[in-house]
FIGU-126681 format. One line per 2 residues: number of its first residue (from 1); their letters; for each residue x, y, z of C-alpha. Coordinates in steps of 0.25 Angstrom, whole numbers, padded with zeros to 4 digits, always signed. Layout:
<nodes>
NUM) a) X Y Z  ...
</nodes>
This chain:
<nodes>
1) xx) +0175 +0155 +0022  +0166 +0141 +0026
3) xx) +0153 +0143 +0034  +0155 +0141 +0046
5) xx) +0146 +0129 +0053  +0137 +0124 +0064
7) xx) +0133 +0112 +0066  +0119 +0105 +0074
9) xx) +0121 +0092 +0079  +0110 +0085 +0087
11) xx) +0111 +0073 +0097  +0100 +0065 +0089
13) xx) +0090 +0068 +0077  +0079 +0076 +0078
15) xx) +0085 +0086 +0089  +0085 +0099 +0083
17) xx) +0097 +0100 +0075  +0090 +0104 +0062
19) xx) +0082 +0114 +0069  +0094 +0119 +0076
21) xx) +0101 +0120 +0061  +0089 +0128 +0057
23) xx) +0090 +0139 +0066  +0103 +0142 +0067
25) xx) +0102 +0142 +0051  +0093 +0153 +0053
27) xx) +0098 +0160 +0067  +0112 +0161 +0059
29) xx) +0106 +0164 +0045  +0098 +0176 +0049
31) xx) +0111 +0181 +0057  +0115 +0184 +0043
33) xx) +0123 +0172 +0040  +0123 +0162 +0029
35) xx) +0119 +0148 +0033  +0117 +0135 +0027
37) xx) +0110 +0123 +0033  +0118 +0109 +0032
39) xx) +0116 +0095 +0035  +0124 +0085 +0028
41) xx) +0115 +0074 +0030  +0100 +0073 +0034
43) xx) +0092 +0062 +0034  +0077 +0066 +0030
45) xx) +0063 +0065 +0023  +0062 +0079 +0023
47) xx) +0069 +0086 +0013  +0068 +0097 +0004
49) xx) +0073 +0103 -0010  +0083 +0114 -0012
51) xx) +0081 +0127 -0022  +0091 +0118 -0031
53) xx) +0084 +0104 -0031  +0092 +0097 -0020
55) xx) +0087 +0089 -0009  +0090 +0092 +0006
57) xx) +0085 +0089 +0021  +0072 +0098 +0024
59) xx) +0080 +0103 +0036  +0093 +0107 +0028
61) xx) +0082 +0113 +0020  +0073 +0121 +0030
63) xx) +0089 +0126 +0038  +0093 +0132 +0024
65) xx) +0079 +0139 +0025  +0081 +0144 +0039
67) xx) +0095 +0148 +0034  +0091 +0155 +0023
69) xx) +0099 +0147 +0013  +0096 +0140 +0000
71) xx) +0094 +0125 +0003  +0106 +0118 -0005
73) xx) +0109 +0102 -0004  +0123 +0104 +0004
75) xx) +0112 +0108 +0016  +0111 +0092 +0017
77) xx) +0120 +0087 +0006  +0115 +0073 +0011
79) xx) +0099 +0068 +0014  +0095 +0055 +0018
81) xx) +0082 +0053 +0013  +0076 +0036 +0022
83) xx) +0070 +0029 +0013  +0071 +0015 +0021
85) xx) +0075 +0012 +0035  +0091 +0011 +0029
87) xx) +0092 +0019 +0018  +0088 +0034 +0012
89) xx) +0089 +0042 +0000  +0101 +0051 +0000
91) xx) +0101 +0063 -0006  +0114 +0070 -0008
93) xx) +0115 +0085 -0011  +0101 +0086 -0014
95) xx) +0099 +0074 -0024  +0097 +0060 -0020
97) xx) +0109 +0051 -0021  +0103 +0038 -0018
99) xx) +0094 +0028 -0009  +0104 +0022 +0001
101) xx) +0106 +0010 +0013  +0111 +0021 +0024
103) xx) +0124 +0011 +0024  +0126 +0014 +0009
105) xx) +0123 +0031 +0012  +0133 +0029 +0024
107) xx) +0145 +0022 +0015  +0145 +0034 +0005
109) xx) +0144 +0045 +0016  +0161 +0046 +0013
111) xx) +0156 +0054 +0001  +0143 +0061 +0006
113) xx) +0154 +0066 +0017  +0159 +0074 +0004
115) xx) +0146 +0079 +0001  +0143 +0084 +0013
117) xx) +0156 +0090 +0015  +0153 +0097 +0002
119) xx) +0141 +0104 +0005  +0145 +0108 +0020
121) xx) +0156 +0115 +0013  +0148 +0120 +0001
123) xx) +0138 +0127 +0013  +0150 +0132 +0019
125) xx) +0155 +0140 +0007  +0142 +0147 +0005
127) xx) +0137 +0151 +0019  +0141 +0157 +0032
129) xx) +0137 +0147 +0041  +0132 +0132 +0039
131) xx) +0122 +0126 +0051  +0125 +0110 +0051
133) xx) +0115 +0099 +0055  +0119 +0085 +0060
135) xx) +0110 +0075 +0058  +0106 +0064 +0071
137) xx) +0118 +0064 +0081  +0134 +0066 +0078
139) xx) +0135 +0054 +0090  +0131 +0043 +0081
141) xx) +0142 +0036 +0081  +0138 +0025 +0074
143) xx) +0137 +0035 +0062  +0148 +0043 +0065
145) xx) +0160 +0037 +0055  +0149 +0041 +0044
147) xx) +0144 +0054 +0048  +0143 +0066 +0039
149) xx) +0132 +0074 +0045  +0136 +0077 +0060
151) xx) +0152 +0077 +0065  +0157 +0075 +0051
153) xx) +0151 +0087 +0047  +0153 +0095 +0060
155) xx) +0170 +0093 +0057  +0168 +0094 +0043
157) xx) +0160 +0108 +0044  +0171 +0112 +0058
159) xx) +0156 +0114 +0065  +0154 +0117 +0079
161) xx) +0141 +0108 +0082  +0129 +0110 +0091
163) xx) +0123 +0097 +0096  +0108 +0098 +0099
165) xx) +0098 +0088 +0106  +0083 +0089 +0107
167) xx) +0079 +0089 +0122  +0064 +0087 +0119
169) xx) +0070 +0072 +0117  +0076 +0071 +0130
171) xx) +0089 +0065 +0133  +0095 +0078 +0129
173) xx) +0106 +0081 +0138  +0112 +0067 +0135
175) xx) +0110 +0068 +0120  +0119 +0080 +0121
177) xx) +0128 +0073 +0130  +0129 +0058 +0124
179) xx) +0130 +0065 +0110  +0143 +0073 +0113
181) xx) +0148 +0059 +0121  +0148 +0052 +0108
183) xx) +0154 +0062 +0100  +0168 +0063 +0097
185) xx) +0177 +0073 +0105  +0179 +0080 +0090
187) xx) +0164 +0079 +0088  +0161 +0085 +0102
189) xx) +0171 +0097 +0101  +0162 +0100 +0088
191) xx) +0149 +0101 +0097  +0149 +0116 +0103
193) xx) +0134 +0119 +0106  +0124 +0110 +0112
195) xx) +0109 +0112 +0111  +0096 +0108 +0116
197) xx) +0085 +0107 +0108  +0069 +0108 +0109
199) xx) +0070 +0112 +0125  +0055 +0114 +0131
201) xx) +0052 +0122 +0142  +0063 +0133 +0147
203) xx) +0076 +0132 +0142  +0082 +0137 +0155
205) xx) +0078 +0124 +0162  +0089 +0116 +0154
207) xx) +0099 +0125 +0159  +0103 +0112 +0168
209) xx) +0106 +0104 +0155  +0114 +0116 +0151
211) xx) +0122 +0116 +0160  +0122 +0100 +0159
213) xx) +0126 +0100 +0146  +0136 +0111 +0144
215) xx) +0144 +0105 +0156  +0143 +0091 +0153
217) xx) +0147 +0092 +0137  +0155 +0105 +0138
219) xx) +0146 +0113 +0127  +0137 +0124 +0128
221) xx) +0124 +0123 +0127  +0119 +0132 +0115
223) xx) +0105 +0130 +0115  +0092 +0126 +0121
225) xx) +0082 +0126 +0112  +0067 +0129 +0116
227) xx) +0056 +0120 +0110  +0052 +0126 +0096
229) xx) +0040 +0117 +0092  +0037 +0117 +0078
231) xx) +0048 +0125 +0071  +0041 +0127 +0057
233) xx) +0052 +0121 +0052  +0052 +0108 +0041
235) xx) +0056 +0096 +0049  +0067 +0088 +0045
237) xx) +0063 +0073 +0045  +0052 +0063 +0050
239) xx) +0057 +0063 +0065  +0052 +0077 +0065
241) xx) +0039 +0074 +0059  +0028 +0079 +0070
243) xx) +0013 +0074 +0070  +0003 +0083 +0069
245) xx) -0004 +0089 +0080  -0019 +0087 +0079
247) xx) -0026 +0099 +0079  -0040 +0096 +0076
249) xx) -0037 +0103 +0062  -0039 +0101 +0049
251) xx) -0031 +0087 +0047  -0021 +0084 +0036
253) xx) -0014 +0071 +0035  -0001 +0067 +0029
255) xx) +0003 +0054 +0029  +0015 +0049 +0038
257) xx) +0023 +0042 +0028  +0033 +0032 +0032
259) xx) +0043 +0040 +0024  +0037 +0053 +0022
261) xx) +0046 +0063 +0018  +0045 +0080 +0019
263) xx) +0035 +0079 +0028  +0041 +0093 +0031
265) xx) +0032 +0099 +0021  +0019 +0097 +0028
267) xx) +0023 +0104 +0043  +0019 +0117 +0036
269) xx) +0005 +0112 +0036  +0005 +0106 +0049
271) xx) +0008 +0119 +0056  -0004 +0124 +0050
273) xx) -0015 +0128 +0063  -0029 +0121 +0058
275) xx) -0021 +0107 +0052  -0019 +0096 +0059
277) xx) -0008 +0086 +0050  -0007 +0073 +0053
279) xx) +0003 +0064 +0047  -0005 +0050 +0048
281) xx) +0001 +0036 +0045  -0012 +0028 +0046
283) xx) -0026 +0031 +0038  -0035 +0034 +0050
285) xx) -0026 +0046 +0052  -0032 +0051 +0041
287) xx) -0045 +0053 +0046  -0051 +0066 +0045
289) xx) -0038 +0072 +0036  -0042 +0084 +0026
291) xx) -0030 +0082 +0020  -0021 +0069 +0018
293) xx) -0007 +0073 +0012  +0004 +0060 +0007
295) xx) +0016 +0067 +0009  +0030 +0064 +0004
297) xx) +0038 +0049 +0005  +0053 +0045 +0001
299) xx) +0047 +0031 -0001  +0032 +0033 -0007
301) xx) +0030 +0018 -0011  +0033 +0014 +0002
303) xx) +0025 +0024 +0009  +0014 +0021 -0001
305) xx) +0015 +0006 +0003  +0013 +0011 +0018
307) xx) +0001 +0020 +0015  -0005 +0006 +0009
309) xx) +0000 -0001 +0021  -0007 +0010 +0032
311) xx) -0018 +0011 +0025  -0015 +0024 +0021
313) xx) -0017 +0023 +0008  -0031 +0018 +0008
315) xx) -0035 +0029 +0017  -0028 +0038 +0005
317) xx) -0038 +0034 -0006  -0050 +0033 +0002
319) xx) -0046 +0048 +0005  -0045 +0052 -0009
321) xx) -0057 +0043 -0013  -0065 +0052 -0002
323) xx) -0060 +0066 -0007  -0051 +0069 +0005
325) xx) -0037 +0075 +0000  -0024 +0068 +0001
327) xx) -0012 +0075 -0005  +0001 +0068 -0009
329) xx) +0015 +0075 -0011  +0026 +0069 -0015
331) xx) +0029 +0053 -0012  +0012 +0056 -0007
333) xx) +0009 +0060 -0021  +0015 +0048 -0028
335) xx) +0008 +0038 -0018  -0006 +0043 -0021
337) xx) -0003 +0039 -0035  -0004 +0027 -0044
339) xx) +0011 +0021 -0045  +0024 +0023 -0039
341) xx) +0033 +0017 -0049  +0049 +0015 -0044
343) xx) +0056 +0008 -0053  +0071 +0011 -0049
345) xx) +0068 +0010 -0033  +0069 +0025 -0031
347) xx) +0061 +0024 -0019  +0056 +0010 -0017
349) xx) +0058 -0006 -0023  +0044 -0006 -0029
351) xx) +0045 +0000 -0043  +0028 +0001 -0044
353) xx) +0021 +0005 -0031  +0005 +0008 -0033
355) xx) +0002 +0022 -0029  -0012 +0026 -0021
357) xx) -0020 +0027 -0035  -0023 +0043 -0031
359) xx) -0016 +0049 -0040  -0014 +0047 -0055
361) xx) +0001 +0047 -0054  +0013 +0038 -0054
363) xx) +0026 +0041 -0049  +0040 +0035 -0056
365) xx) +0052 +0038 -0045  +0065 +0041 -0050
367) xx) +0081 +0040 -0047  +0079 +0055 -0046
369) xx) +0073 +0064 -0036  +0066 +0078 -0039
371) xx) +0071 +0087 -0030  +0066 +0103 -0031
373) xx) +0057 +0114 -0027  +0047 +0116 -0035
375) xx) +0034 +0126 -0037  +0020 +0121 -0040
377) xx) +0006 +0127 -0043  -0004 +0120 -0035
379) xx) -0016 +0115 -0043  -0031 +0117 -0040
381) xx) -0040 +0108 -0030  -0028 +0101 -0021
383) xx) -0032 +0092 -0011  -0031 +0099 +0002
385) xx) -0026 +0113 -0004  -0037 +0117 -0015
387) xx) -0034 +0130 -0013  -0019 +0130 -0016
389) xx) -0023 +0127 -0031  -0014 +0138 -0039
391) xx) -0005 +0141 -0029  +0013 +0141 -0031
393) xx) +0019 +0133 -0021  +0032 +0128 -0019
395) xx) +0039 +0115 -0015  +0049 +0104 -0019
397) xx) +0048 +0092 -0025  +0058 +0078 -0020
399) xx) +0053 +0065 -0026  +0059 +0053 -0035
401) xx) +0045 +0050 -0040  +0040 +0056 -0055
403) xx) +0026 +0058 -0055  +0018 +0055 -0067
405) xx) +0003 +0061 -0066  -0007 +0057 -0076
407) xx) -0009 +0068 -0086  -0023 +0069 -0082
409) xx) -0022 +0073 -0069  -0023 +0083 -0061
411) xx) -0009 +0089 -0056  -0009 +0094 -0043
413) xx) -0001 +0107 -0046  +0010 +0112 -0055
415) xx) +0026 +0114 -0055  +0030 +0130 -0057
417) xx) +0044 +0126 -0055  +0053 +0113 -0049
419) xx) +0065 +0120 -0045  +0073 +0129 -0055
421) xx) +0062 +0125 -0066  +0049 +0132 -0070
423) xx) +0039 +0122 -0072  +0023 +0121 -0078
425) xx) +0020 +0105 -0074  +0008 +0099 -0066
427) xx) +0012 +0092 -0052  +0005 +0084 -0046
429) xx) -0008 +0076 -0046  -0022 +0078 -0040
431) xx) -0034 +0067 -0041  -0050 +0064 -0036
433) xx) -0052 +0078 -0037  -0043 +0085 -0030
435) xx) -0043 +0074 -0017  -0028 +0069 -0020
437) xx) -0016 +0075 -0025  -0001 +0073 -0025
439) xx) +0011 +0082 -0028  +0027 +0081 -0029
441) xx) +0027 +0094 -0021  +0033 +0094 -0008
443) xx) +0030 +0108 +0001  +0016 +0110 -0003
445) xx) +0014 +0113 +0013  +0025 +0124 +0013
447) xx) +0017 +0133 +0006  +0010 +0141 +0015
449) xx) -0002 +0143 +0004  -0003 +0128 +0002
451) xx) -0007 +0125 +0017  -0016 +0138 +0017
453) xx) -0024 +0129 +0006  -0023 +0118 +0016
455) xx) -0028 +0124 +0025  -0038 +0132 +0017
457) xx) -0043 +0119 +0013  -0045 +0113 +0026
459) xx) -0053 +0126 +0032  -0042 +0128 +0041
461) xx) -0036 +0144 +0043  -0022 +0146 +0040
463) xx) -0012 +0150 +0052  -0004 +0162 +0053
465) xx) +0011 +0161 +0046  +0021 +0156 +0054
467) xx) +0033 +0164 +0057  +0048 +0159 +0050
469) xx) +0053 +0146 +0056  +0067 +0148 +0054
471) xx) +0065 +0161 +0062  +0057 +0156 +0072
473) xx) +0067 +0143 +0074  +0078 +0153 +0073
475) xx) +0073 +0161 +0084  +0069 +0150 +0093
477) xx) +0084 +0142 +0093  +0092 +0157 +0093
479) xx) +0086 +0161 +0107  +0090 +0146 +0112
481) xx) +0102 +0146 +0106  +0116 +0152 +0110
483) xx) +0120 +0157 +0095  +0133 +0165 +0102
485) xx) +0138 +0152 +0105  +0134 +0146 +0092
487) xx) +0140 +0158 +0084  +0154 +0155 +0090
489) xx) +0153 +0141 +0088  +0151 +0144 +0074
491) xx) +0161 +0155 +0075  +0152 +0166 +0069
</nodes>
């Protein structure tokens, strides 16, 4: 028997619907069923590697988590990766299919309709129930003769579909409203359960818009959800990114890149008490930092060529030139070397791209991307982490550009494993005594003992653990929501 389904749809992006996914992924699985997460198309920076080497949307990855499922590519069959202001990498069951003009990705979306029929149906025959995202808003109608991530999939998987709003935005009741207007009466029937999200202050006073709502749409009204604050949980893209709160503490800077990609990574380290991270876009926002960290880029010449362009990159090497630490990780790392050489146009039309000078490394991209999880063993002296010299940590790796270190040089730790494979190879590349480094290693930050060397570093006490956040989120949408009438939607 085929999984039965549910489907999250939301009145615009950013409302809640990956959130709401999450949770009921882990109300349901801890309910003893067997869930699976799935969103056939996301469009993000943020995105991480499955057990198997495939690449999918960070959010697709963190619902297999609360779900308690192994992360597979039909999660999100399809990811659109921006590289320019028309056109993305698309990555199709966890390997890169190509750069593409969005008019050129919607033309083949007949066939990538196939695909994701496939892997809805795939997720279907192994599990119990299957939680389906949307993506934006199914009233688009200017999108709607090429859709393949909200109505389609809601017929194709027969799902009942909640539509969810974010009343912090305001406008809520008419998003809810105006949404259902524009839908077909087939689309509408689909629509069972609406719910209103990130509500401040006592639910009970809504009871108004309730009552609004229920008798002006003719559907129940499943949910008002209380504020959560910081969930704990990985954020999905760039519209979730969230300055820092300056807390007087020790100050780390990570440089806002115009396309900066899983800055999921370092939220770990900005819910440490004691740090204050700052995600800094010109050099006198640099002033006083302890630590400076280059994070990850889909386009790292071009992001070089704005760190030359903001002054940025000055204020880099007269860091290092001072002894203050800079860490670079992943499109970071190649920056702060001596070339970027891209002679088939992986990433950019400049085949030779001068590098920072910081480094003695050169990176050669290539057609294909290295996608895995990886282990390493961090060396001794790390800028900013001195004390996690020795220590196991794990991570993944999703790049195009092959680094070559000098033999000389210093590596900044070692592969124990990439993937299924054992390993005994340096990673990495530290220089001026310890001050820079770079690394291919994405997650550093996940690793609680890595950010206890962070912060043993900057003389700051560690905080006490926090609590599951698939259990807290779970717990915080199951008292808000009506789940009796979600089970028999469902039809459990």
């Amino acid at each position: 028997m085929k999984a039965r389904t549910l489907m999250v749809q939301g009145t615009a992006s950013s409302v809640g619907k990956s959130l709401l996914a999450t949770a009921l992924c882990r109300i349901y699985a801890r309910r003893g069923f067997k869930v699976a997460p799935f969103k056939s198309q996301n469009m993000a920076l943020n995105s991480a590697v499955t057990p198997d080497g495939a690449e999918i949307g960070r959010a697709q990855y963190a619902q297999a988590e609360a779900a308690r499922a192994v992360p597979c590519a039909e999660m999100n069959p399809i990811l659109l990766k921006p590289e320019t202001t028309s056109g993305s990498q698309v990555v199709v069951m966890g390997k890169v299919l190509g750069s593409m003009h969005f008019r050129d990705y919607h033309r083949r979306k007949p066939e990538l309709r196939e695909v994701v029929g496939q892997a809805l149906d795939t997720l279907r025959e192994r599990h119990d129930l299957v939680i389906i995202e949307g993506a934006g808003s199914p009233a688009e109608v200017n999108l709607k003769d090429r859709d393949l991530v909200n109505m389609w999939v809601a017929e194709r998987a027969d799902a009942p579909v909640v539509l969810v709003t974010d009343i912090e935005r305001g406008g809520a009741l008419a998003a809810l409203v105006g949404t259902l207007e524009l839908l077909e009466p087939s689309e509408r029937a689909r629509v069972q359960a609406l719910v209103v999200n990130k509500f401040r202050g006592d639910p009970s006073l809504f009871q108004g818009g309730v009552s609004f709502l229920e008798k002006k749409c003719g559907i129940r009204v499943a949910g008002v959800i209380p504020h959560l604050g910081d969930t704990g949980i990985a954020s999905e893209d760039s519209l979730d990114l969230r300055p820092g709160e300056a807390t007087g503490g020790a100050l780390v800077c990570i440089l806002k890149l115009p396309r900066l990609s899983n800055f999921d990574e370092f939220e770990p380290l900005m819910r440490e008490p004691g740090l204050e991270v700052r995600w800094c876009e010109r050099p006198e926002e640099l002033e006083g930092a302890r630590l400076v960290i280059i994070p990850g880029t889909k386009c790292t010449a071009n992001d070089l060529h704005w760190l030359r362009r903001t002054g940025l990159a000055g204020a880099l090497v007269q860091r290092v030139h001072a002894g203050q630490p800079v860490l670079g990780i992943c499109g970071g790392y190649q920056m702060l070397g001596e070339r970027i050489l891209d002679p088939l146009g992986v990433e950019s039309p400049e085949p030779d791209v001068a590098g920072l000078g910081l480094l003695p490394v050169v990176t050669r991209f290539e057609k294909e991307k290295a996608t895995s999880p990886v282990s390493v063993r961090l060396g001794e002296g790390l800028p900013g982490m001195r004390t996690a010299g020795g220590m196991e940590v794990r991570g993944y790796e999703i790049h195009c550009g092959r680094v070559t270190v000098a033999p000389e040089a210093r590596p900044f730790g070692t592969w124990l494993r990439r993937g299924n494979e054992a390993c005994q190879q340096t990673e990495g590349c530290v220089a001026a005594g310890g001050t820079v480094a770079g690394t291919l290693v994405h997650g550093l930050f996940e690793n609680e003992s890595v950010r206890r060397a962070v912060l043993t570093e900057l003389g700051v006490t560690a905080g006490a653990s926090r609590a599951d956040p698939y259990e807290v989120l779970a717990d915080h949408f199951e008292k808000a929501l009506d789940l009796a009438y979600l089970d028999r939607m469902v039809g459990l």
